[in-house]
N, C-alpha and C positions, 0 to 999 in steps of 0.2 A: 529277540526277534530273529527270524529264520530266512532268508531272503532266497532270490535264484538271483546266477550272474548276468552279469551283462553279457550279452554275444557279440557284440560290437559296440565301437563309442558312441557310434549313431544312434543305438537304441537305448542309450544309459538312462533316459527320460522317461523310459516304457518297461521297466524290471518290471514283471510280475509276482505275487506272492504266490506260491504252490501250496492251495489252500484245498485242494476237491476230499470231502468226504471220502469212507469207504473203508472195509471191514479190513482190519490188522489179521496180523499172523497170530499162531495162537500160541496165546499168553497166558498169565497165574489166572488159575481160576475163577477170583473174585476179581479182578479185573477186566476179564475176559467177556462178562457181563455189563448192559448200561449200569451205570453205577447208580442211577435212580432204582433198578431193582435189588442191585445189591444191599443199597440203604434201604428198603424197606424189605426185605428180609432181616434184615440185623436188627433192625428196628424192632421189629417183631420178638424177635428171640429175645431181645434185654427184656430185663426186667421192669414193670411197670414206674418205678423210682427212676433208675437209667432213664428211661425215656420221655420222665417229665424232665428230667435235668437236662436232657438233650435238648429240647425245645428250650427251652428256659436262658440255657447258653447263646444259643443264637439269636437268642433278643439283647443276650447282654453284651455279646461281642459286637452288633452291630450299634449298639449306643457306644461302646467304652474300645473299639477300635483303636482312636488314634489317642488314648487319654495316659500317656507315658507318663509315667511319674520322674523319671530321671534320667531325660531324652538329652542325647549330645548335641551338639552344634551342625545342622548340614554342611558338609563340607562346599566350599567355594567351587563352581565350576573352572577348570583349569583352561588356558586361552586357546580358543577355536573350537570349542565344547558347543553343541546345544546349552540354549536356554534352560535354567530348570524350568519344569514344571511348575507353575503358579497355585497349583495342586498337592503341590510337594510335603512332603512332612518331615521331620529331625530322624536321623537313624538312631533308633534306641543304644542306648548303655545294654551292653550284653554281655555278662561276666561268661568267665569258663566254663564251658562244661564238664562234667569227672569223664576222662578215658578217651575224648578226641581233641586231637592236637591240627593244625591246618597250617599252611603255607601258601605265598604266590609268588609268581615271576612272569616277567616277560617273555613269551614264547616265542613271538613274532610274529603272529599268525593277522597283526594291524603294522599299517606302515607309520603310523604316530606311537609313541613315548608313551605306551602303557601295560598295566597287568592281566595278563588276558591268559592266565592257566593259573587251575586251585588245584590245593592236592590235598584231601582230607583223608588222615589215618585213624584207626579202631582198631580197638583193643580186644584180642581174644574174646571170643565166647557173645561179642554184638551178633543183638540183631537189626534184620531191615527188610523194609517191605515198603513196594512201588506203586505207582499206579501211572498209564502211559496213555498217548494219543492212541487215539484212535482210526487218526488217520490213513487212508487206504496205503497212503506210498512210505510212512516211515522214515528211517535211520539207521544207519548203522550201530551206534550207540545204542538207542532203542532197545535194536534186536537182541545185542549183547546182554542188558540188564534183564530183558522178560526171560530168556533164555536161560541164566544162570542162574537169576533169582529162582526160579523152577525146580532147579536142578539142584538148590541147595537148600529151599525151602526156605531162605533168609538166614539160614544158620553162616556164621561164623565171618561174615562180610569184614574184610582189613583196611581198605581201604576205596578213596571214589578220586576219579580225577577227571576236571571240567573245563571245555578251553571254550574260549567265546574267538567268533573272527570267521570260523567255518562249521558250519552241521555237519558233514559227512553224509548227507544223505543225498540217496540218488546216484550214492557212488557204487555202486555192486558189488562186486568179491573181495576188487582192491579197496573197498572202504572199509569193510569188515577182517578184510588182514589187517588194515591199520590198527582198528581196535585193539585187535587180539597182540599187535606186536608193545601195542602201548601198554596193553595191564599184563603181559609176560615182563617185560621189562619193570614196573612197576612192583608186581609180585617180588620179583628177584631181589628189588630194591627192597620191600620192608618185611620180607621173608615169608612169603605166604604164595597160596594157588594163585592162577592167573586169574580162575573164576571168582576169586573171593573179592575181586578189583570190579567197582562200578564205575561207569562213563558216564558223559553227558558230556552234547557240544551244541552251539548255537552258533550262527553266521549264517554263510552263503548255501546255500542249497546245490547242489551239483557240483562242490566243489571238493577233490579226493583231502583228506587231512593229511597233511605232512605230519606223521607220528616222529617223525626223528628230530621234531622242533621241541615236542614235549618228551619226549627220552633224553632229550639232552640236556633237560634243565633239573631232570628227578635229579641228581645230586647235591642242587643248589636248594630246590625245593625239601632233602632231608634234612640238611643243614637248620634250614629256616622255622621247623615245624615249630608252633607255638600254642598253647591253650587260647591264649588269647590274642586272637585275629579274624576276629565278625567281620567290621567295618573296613576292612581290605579283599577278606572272601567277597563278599556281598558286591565291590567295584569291580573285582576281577572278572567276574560271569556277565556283565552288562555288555548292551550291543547300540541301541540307540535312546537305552534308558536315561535318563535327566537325573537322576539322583539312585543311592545306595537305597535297598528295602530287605527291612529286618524286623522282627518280631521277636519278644521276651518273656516268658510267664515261669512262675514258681507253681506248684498245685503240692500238693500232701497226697502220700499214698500210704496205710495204715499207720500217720503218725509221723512219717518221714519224709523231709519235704525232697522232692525232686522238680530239676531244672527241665523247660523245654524254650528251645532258640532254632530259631531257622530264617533264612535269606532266602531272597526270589529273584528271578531278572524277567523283565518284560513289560513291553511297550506299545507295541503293537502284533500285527497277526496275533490277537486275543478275544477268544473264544470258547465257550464250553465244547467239547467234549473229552473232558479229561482235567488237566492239570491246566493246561492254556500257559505255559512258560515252560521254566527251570527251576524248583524250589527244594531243597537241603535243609531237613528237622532233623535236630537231633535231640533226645532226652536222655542224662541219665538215669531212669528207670530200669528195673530190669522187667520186660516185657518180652512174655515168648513170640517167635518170629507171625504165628497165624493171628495173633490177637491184636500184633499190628498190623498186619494187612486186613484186618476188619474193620479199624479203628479207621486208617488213611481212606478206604472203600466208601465208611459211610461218609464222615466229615468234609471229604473235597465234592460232595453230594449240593449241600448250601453255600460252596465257598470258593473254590477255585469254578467251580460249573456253575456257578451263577452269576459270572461275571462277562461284560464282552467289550471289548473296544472297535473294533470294527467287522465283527463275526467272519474272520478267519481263521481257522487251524491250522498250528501249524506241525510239520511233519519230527520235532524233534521234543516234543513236551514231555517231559520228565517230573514229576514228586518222589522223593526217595524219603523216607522216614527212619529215623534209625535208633535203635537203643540200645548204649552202652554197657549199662548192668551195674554202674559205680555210685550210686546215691547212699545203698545200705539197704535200701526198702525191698519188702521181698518181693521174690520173682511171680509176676500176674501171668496165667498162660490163657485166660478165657477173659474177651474185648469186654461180657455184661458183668464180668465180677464186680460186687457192690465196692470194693474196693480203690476202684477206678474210678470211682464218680468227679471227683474234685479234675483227677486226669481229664477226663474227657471234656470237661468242659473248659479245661484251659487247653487243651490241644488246639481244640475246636475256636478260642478265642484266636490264636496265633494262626491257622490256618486262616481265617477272615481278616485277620491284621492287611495279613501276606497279600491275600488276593485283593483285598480293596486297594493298596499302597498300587496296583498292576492298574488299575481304574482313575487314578488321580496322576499316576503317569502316561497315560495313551497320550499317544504322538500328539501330540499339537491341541491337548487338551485343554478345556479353560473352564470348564462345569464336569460338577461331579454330581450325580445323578443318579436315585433311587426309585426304580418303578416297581409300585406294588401292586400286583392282579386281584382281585378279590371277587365274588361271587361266581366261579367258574365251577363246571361242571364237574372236575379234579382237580387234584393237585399237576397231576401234568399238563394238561389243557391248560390252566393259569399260569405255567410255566413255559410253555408255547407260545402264547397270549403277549408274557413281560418280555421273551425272546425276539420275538416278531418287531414290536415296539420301540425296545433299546437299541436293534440293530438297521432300525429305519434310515436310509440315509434324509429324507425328506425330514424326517421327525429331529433326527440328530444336527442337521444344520437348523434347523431352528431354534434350536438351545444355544447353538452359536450365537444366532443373531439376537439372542434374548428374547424371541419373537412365544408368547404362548398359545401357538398354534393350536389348541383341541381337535381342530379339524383333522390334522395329520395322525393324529394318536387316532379317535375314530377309525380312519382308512387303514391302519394298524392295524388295528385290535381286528378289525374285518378282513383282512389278508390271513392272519392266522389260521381259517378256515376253521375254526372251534366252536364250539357251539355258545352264540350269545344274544341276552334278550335289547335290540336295538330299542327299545321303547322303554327302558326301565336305566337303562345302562346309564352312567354317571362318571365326570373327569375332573378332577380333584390336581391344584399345583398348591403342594405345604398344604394348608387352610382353606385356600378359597377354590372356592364351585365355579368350574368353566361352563360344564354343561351336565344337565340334571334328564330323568326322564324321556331322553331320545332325542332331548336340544337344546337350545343354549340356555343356561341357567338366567333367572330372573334377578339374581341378585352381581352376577357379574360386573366387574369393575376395571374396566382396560388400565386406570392407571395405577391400581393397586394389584395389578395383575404386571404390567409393567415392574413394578417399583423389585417386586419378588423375583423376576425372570433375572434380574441383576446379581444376585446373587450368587456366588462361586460355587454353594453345594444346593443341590434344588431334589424336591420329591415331587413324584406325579405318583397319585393314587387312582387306580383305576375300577370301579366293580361291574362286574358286566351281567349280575341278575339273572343268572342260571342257576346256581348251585352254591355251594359251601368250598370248593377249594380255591386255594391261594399260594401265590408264591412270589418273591422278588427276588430281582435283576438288578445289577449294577453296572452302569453303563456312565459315557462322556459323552461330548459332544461332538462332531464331527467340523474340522476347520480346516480354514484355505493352508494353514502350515500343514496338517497331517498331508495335501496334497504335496508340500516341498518336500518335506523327507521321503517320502517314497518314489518322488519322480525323480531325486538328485542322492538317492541312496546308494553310497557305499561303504562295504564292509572291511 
């Protein structure tokens, strides 16, 4: 989570999120576009196989999400921590990857006893490709990865380094010297361009980064690099997250199996457009740099952008994707090669891992919740439609109070301003019928309607009797905690 500072003690109860829309600086190509167009371009271009297995996937990732087969023990909250999440899930068993080795330390950038800088190193000849906010005011960081990633087309990337405690953004020239002084130094450290060094920072908003807290610890941090350190990266990037969130899949690529593993932070300010956090995939595949930025372009399309905790963006949201080249499997340079298939749809599982794990930790959540649009006039209109609805705050305190309000989903669905048939339209919680044909369903049942709203993960199907597009949202519910963390938040 990404916050602004307090300007006084007086107002520490009043921090705002720096959340306003508006068009980024220009970025990689495929990014630089909504990414809704960008996936249905690509979509277009695979091949009609590709694109049944694309669908295909995201019905399976959304059943088989959280269905770890060899999931480690949540780690215990340590004393004066937030509550976990009641949402919470085990952080996967996540073996090594071939060719990235990772690190953390204490920077200091929190005044409590903990890791809050990661330094992930690559090996010659990686690639990597981004996809970033879109928000109008940005980051320093940001600017640095769309900038070089550009500049180098995702070839030869060595290294990424990620502090949580401050964003850097909002900071101006002195923010973006900081950068630049952090990955010169870094560069020097593991022998490579400054440009071949990616950033990411999370915390306070207008707050300049002390870069000579993280240049001071790169010695400690090369000391420590290890294959195996998921479940340390994955705490170290956290800001008012309740728990570690990590994702594991194996997939085959002609015959050869290759790893994909990736962590996320985020809790709140989450929102579609874009990545809506901080999230770090790495595969070893070898996969040329434009095939993964095709790949991250379409897939955060259903998965990081279909998700919202309280529909704000924020100014520092990062996806970096990276591929090492050490599996054995040969080098894929086109995202619809038939040989990707098995790939893409485990990417694509791990990406949904990631972003729902982001939905079952929003601040002060206590219901996990799936809204599906159905008879819409498009796919994006349906996607407007579930957007409208999940970020209700009328609609969202209702799932708090267990309440199956229909009425408010109605008032939704009709603020969307999309086109829909109120006389046909129908509101669906799991199984049962709220309301049918333009009002309250005849078979409706207050206490078996009750008995469901209890429930910790809940679906609301919606059709609204226009047309054939559809899409879902995944969204929480909105409660009097999420009002304590933000009105007593600091970083």
């Amino acid at each position: 989570m990404t916050r602004t500072p307090k300007a006084t003690p007086q107002a520490a109860s009043k921090a705002k999120k720096a959340a306003a829309p508006g068009p980024g600086a220009k970025v990689l190509e495929a990014a630089a576009r909504p990414v809704e167009v960008v996936g249905q371009t690509l979509e277009r271009a695979f091949d009609p196989l590709a694109s049944a297995l694309k669908r295909a996937a995201l019905k399976r990732a959304d059943k088989q999400a959280r269905q770890f087969s060899d999931a480690a023990p949540a780690a215990a909250p340590k004393a004066g921590a937030m509550p976990v999440s009641p949402l919470a899930v085990p952080f996967p068993k996540m073996p090594p990857i071939a060719g990235v080795q990772m690190a953390t330390s204490r920077a200091g950038f929190y005044k409590h006893e903990r890791d809050d800088l990661l330094v992930m190193s690559f090996p010659d000849g990686a690639s990597c490709a981004g996809v970033f906010t879109r928000h109008g005011v940005g980051s320093a960081p940001v600017d640095w990865c769309k900038r070089h990633l550009q500049m180098t087309k995702g070839e030869g990337v060595r290294a990424l380094v990620v502090n949580a405690g401050c964003a850097n953004s909002f900071t101006g020239r002195p923010g973006a010297d900081a950068v630049r002084r952090v990955c010169s130094a870094t560069g020097k450290r593991f022998d490579c361009r400054q440009r071949d060094v990616m950033v990411a920072s999370t915390g306070v908003i207008g707050v300049l980064l002390d870069d000579a807290k993280i240049v001071h610890r790169l010695p400690d941090i090369e000391h420590k690099l290890t294959e195996d350190g998921w479940a340390n990266a994955a705490r170290a990037i956290t800001t008012t997250d309740t728990f570690p969130k990590g994702a594991h899949a194996v997939a085959e690529i002609d015959g050869v199996k290759v790893a994909i593993s990736g962590i996320c932070k985020g809790s709140g300010m989450i929102a579609p457009d874009m990545a809506t956090m901080l999230a770090f995939v790495v595969t070893d595949a070898a996969i040329s740099p434009a095939a993964l930025q095709n790949l991250v372009s379409l897939y955060t399309r259903n998965t990081f952008n279909a998700v919202t905790v309280d529909g704000d963006r924020s100014t520092n949201d990062t996806l970096l994707l990276f591929a090492t080249g050490k599996s054995g499997a040969p080098k894929i340079s086109r995202a619809g090669d038939r040989r990707l298939a098995d790939f893409r749809d485990k990417l694509e599982h791990v990406l949904m891992d990631l972003a729902q794990q982001l939905v079952r930790d929003g601040e002060g959540a206590t219901k996990f919740i799936k809204i599906t649009v159905t008879g819409a006039e498009s796919h994006a209109s349906a996607r407007k439609i579930a957007r409208t609805v999940a970020e209700s705050p009328l609609v969202k305190t209702a799932f708090a109070g267990e309440d199956a309000n229909w009425g408010r989903i109605v008032m939704a669905v009709g603020r969307a301003d999309e086109p829909v048939d109120r006389d046909t339209m129908s509101v669906k919680f799991g199984p049962l019928v709220a309301a049918q044909d333009g009002l309250v369903s005849p078979t409706y049942d207050e206490a078996k309607m009750s008995a469901y709203m209890k429930k910790p993960e809940l679906e609301v199907s919606i059709d609204v009797g226009v047309g054939r597009g559809s899409a879902t949202m995944w969204t929480c519910d909105l409660t009097k905690r999420y009002v304590e963390i933000n009105g007593d938040y600091r970083s």
